[in-house]
VEXMAR-263160 format. One record per residue (C-alpha): residue number from 1; residue in one letter; x, y, z. Coordinates in Angstrom, 1 decimal, always signed. Each point is the difference from the previous one (the first is absolute). Example, Ala and Ser with C-alpha at 12.3 -4.5 7.8 and 13.67 -1.06 7.14 Angstrom:
! residues 2
 seq type      X      Y      Z
   1    A  +12.3   -4.5   +7.8
   2    S   +1.4   +3.4   -0.7
END
This chain:
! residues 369
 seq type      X      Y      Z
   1    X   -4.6  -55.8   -9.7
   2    X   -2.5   -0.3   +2.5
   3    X   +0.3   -1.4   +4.0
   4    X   -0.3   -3.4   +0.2
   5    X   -3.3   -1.7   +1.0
   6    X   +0.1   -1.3   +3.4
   7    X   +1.0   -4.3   +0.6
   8    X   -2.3   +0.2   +3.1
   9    X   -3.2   +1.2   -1.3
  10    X   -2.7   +0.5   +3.1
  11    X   -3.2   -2.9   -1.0
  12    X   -3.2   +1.0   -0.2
  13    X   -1.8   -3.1   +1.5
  14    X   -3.6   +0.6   +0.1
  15    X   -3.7   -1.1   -1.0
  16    X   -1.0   +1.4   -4.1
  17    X   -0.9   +3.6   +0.4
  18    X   -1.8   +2.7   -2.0
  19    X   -1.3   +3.5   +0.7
  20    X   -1.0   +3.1   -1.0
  21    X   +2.0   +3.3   -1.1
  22    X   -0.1   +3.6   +1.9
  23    X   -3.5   +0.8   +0.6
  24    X   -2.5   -1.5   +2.1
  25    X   -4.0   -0.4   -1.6
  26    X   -2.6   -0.6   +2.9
  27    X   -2.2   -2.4   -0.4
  28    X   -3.7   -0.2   +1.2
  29    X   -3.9   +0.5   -0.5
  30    X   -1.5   +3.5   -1.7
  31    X   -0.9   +0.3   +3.6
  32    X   +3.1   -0.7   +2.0
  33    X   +0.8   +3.9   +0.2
  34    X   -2.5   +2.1   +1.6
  35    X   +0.8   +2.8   -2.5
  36    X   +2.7   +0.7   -2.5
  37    X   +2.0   +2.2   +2.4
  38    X   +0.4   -3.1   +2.1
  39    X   +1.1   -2.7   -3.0
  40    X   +2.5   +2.5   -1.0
  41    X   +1.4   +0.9   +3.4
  42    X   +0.3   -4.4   +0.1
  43    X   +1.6   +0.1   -3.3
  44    X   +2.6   +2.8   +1.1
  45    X   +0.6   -1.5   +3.4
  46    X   +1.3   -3.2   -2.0
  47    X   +2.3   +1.9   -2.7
  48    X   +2.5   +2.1   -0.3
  49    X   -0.1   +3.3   -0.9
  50    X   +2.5   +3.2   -1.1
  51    X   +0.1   +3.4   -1.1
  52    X   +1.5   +1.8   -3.0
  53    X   +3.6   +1.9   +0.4
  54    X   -2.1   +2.9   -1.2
  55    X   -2.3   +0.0   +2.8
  56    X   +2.7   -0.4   +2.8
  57    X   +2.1   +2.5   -1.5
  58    X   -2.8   +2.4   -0.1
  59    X   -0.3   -0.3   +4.0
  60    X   +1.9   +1.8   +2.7
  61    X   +2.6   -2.0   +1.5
  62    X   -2.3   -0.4   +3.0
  63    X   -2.6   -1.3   -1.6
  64    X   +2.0   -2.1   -2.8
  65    X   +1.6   -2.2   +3.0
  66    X   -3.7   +0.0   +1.5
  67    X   -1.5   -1.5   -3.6
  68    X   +3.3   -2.1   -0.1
  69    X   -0.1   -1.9   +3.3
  70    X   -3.8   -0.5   -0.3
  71    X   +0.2   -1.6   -3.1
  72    X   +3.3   -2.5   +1.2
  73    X   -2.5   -0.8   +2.8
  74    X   -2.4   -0.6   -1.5
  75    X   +1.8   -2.2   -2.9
  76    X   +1.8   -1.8   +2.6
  77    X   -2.9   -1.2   +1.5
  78    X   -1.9   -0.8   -3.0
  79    X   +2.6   -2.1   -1.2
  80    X   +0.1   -1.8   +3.1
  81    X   -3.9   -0.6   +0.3
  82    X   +0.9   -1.2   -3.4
  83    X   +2.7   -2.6   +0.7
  84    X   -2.4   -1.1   +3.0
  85    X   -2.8   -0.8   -2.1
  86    X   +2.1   -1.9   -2.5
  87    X   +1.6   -1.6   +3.2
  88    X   -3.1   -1.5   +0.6
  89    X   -1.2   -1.2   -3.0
  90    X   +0.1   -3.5   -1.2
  91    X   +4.5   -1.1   -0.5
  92    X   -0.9   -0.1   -3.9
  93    X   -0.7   +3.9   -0.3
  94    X   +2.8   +1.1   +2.5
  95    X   +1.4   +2.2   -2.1
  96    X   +0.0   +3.6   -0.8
  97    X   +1.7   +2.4   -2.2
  98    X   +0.3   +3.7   +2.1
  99    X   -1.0   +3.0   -1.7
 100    X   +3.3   +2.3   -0.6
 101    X   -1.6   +3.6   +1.5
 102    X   +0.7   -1.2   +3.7
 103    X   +2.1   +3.1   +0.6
 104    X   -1.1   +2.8   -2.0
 105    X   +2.4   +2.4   -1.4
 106    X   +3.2   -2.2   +1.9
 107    X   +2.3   +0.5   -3.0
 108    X   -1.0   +3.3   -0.9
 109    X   +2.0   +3.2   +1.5
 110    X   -3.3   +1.6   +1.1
 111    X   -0.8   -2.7   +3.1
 112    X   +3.8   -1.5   -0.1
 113    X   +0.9   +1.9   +3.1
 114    X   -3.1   -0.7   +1.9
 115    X   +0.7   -3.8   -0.7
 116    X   +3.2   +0.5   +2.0
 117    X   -1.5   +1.9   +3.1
 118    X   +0.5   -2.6   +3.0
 119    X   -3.9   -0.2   +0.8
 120    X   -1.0   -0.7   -4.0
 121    X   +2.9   -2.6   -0.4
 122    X   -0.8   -1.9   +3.3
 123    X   -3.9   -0.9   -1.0
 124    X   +1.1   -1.0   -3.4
 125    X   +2.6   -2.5   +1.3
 126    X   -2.3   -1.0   +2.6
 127    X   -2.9   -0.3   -2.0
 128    X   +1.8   -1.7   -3.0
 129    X   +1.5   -2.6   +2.3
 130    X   -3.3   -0.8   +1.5
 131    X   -1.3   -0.6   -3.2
 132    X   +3.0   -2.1   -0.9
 133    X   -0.3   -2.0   +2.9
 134    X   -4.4   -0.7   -0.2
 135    X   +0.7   -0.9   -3.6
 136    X   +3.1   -2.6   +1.1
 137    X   -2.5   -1.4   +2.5
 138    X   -2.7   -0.4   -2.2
 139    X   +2.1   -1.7   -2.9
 140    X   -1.0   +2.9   -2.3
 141    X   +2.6   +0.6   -2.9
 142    X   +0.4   +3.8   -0.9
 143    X   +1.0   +1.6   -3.0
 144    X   +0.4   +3.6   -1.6
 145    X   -0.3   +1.1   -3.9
 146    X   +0.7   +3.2   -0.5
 147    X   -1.4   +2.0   -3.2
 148    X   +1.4   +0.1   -3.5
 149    X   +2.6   +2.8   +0.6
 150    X   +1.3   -2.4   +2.1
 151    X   +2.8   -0.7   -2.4
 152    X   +4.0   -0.8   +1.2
 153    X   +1.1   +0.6   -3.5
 154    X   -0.7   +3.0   -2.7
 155    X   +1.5   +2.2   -2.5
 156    X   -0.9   +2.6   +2.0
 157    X   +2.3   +0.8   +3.1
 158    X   -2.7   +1.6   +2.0
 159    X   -2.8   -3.0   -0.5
 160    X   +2.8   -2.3   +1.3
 161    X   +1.2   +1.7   +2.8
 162    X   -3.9   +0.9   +1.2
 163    X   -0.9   -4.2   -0.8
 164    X   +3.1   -1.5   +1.9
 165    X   -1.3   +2.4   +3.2
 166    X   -3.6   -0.9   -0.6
 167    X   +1.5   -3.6   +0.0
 168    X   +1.7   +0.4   +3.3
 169    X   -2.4   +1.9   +2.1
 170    X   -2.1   -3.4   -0.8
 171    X   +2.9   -1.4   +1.1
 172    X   +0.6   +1.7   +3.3
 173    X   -4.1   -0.5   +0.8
 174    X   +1.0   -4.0   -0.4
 175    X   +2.8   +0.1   +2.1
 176    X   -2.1   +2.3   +2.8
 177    X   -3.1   -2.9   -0.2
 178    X   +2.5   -2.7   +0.7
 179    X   +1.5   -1.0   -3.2
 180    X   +3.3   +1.8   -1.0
 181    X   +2.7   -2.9   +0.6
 182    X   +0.5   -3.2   -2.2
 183    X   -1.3   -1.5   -3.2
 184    X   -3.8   +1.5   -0.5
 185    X   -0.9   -1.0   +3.8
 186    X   -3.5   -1.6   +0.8
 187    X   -0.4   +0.3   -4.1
 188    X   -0.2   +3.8   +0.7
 189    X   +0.9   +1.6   -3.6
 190    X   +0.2   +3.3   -1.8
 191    X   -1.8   -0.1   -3.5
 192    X   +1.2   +1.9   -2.9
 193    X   +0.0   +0.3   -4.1
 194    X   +3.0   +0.1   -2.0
 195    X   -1.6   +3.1   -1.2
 196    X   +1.7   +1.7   -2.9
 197    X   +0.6   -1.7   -3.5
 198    X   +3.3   +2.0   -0.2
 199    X   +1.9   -1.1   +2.1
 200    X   -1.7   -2.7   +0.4
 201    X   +0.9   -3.7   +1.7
 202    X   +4.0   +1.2   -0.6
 203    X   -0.8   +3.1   +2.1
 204    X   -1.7   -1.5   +2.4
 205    X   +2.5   -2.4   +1.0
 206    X   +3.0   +2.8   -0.2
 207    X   -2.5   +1.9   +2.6
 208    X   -0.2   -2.6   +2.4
 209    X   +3.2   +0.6   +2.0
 210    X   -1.0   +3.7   +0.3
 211    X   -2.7   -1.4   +3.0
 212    X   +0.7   -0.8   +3.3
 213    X   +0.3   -3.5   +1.1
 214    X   -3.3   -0.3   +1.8
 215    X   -1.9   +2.0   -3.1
 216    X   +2.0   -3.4   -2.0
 217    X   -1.1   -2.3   +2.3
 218    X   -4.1   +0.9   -0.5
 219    X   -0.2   +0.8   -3.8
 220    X   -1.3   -2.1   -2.5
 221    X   -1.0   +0.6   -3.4
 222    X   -3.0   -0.8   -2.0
 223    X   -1.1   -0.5   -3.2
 224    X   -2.0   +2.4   -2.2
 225    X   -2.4   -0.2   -3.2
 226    X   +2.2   +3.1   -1.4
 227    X   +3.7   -0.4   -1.0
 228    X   +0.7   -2.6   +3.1
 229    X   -1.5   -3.1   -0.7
 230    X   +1.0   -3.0   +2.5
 231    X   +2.7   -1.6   -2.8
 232    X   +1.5   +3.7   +0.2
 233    X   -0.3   +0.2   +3.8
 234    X   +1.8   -3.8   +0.8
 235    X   +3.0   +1.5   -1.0
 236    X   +0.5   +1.7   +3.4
 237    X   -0.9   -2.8   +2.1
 238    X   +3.5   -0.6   +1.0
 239    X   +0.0   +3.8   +1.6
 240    X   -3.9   +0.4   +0.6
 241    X   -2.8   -2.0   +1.1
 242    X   -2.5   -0.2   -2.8
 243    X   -3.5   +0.5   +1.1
 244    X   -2.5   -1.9   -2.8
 245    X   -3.2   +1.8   -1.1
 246    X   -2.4   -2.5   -1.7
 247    X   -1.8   +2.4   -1.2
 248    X   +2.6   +2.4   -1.6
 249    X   +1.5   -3.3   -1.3
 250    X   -3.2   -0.4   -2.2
 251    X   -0.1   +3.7   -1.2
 252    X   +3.6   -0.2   -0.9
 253    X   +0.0   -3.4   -1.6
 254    X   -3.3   +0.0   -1.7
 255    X   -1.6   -2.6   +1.4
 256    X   +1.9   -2.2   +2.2
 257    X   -0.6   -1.5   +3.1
 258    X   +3.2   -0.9   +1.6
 259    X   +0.0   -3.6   +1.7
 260    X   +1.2   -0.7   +3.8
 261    X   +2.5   -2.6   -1.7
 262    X   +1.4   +2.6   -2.6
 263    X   +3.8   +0.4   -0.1
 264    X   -0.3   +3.5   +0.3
 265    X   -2.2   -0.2   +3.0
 266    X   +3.1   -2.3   +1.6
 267    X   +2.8   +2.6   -0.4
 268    X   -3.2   +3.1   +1.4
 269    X   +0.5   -2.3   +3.0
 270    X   +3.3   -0.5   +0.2
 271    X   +0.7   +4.0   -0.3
 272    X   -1.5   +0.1   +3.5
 273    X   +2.8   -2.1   +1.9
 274    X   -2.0   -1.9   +2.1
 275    X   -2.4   +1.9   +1.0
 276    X   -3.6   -0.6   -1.3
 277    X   -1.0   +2.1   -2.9
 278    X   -2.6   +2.7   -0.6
 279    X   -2.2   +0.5   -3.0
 280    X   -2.8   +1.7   -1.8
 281    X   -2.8   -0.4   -1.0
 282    X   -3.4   +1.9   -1.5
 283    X   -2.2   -0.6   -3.3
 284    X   -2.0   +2.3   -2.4
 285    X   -3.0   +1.8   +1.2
 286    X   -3.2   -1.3   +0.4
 287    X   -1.6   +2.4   -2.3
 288    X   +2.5   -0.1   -2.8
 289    X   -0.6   -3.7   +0.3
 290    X   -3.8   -0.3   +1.1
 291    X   -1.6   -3.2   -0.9
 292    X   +3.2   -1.5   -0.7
 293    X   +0.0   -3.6   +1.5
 294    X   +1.0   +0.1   +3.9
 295    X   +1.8   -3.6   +0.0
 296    X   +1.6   +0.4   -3.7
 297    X   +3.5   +1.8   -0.1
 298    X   +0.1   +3.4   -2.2
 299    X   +1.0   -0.5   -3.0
 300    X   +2.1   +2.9   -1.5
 301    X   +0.3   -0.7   -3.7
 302    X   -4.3   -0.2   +0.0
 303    X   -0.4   +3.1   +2.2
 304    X   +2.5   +1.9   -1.9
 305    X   -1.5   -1.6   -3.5
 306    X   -2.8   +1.1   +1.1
 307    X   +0.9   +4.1   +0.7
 308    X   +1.0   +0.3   +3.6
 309    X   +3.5   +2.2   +0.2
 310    X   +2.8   -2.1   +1.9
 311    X   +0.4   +3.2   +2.3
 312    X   -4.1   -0.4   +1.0
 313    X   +0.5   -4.1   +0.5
 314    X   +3.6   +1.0   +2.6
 315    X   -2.5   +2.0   +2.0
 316    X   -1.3   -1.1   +3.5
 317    X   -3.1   -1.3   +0.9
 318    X   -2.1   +0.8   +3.2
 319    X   -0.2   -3.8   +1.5
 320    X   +1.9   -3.3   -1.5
 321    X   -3.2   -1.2   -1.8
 322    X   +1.8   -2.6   -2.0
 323    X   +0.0   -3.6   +2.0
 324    X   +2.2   -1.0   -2.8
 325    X   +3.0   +2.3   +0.4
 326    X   -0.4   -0.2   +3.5
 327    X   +0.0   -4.0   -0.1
 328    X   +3.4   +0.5   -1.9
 329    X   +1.0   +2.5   +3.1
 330    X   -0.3   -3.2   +2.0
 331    X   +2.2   -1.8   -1.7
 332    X   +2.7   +2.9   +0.2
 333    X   -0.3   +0.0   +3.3
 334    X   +2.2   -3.2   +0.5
 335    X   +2.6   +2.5   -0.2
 336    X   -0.6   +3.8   +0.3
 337    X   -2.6   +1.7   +2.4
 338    X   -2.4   +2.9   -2.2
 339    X   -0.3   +3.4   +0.1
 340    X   -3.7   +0.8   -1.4
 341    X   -0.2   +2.9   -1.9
 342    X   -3.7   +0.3   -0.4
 343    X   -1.9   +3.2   +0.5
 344    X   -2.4   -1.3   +2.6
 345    X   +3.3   -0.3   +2.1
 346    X   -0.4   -2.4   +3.2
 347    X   -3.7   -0.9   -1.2
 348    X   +1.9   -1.4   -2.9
 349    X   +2.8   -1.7   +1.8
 350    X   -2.6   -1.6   +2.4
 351    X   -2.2   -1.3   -3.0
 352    X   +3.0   -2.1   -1.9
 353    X   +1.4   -1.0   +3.4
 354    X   -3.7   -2.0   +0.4
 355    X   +0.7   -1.7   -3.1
 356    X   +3.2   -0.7   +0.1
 357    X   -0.5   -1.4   +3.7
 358    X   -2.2   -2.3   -1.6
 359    X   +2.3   -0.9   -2.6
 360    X   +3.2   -1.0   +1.7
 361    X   -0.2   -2.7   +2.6
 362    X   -0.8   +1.6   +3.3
 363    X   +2.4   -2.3   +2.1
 364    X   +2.8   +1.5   -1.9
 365    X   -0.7   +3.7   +0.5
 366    X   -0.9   -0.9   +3.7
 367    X   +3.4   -2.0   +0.6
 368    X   +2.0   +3.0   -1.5
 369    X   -1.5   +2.7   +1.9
END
């Protein structure tokens, strides 16, 4: 059995948004940068950063806290100057999917005691909530998705135990930005896999009631081009919101581009409660696909007729190059807000979110915002 999903779900009223995932590309002339110290010191002053377990177990304990405390301060405020600059972009691309290194090392025994010293655990409260509180401000809807081993549910005992923590330290960084009560809040959501074949869906659900109620009330679920299609995935949309990926979606089924009016697309909507969905989105590279047609949809039974591997075509590209995937992004975006995993990062986000602001009528996104 798993905990009833709440009556009173929290709405997510808002403009259409999009964004970008983790890491933040700058964007400029050859010239910009006086040298290449000074483009990569930009870069790094935008992004987060970490350090292997290795490396702070290697240090004295004097110097691990050091290395610890400049790197939390250093993430901190990089994910802030982050959330400001999406803040301030246009309402369409106010959204933005956090990189999951903010606190290096937090679950791991090695920095776990530092973490608790009063001084370390008063500026990452304080700094989380100040983050929480620019990105309510700013209208921008946050998300996490941690890695693959990320999984609540596994044959193995040990990869179970170490996912359901990874799951709830995301958890626990949510509910420090602002969003740890109620029914996926502001649209904020924790992104996972179902992850193993064995145990599969079945596991996954039996799993769910081994997570706190706030780690409940953030995850959602998405479908993969592996073992999880999205027909395998809807069957937890009465536990689990059910985060669409387009593209996986066309991987997994071989071709298909799933409709806005498709009944399957109505119950992904209706696993959310209320609140507006989330979904994804990317296409094949650019140089997998190069002089394919820019306005003609991908079509998988040709490209695999004519020798490309369906693992090559599920691969990212750099930018969203194809005007008409991104036209059918528009279309889904009558429901769900995007994720855009494309290499290029925020460069990629801002380039669909031209064309798409072109596509839908202008009024509409205006009036919601």
């Amino acid at each position: 059995m798993t905990d009833p999903i709440p009556t009173d779900p929290i709405p997510t009223d808002h403009a259409p948004r999009l964004g970008f995932c983790c890491k933040f590309i700058l964007d400029g002339p050859p010239d910009a940068f006086k040298t290449l110290k000074a483009a990569r010191e930009a870069t790094l002053r935008m992004n987060l950063t970490h350090a292997t377990m290795a490396h702070l177990t290697s240090l004295a304990p004097a110097a691990r806290r050091a290395k610890l405390e400049g790197l939390v301060r250093h993430n901190l405020g990089a994910l802030e100057r982050q959330v400001d600059w999406v803040a301030a972009r246009p309402p369409i691309e106010r959204l933005l999917r956090i990189a999951s290194n903010v606190l290096p090392g937090y679950t791991h025994g090695i920095a776990r005691d530092i973490y608790a010293e009063p001084e370390m655990r008063r500026l990452v409260v304080d700094g989380l909530a100040r983050i929480g509180e620019i990105a309510r401000a700013g209208a921008v809807r946050l998300s996490f998705h941690p890695g693959p081993f990320c999984v609540i549910a596994s044959q193995n005992p040990n990869a179970q135990r170490n996912g359901i923590e990874e799951l709830e330290h995301h958890a626990e960084l949510m509910a420090m930005l602002g969003y740890g009560t109620g029914w996926h809040p502001h649209g904020a959501h924790i992104n996972i896999h179902v992850g193993a074949r064995d145990p599969g869906i079945a596991g996954f659900r039996d799993s769910l009631p081994r997570l706190s109620q706030t780690a409940r009330d953030l995850l959602t679920v998405e479908n993969d081009e592996n073992f999880f299609g999205l027909d395998t995935v809807l069957e937890l949309a009465d536990a689990v919101p059910v985060v669409l990926d387009l593209h996986h979606h066309w991987v997994e089924s071989r071709g298909e581009y799933i409709a806005p009016d498709d009944p399957r697309v109505l119950r992904v909507r209706e696993s959310w409660r209320g609140v507006r969905p989330v979904a994804h989105i990317s296409v094949s590279r650019e140089g997998l696909l190069d002089g394919h047609a820019p306005d003609a949809l991908p079509d998988f039974a040709a490209l695999t007729e004519a020798g490309h591997n369906w693992r090559d075509l599920a691969a990212h590209s750099d930018m969203m190059w194809n005007r008409a995937v991104n036209a059918l992004v528009a279309r889904h975006m009558a429901w769900a807000d995007f994720e855009i995993e494309a290499k290029s990062k925020n460069l990629a986000s801002a380039g669909i979110a031209a064309e798409i602001a072109a596509i839908l009528p202008a009024a509409r996104i205006e009036a919601a915002a």
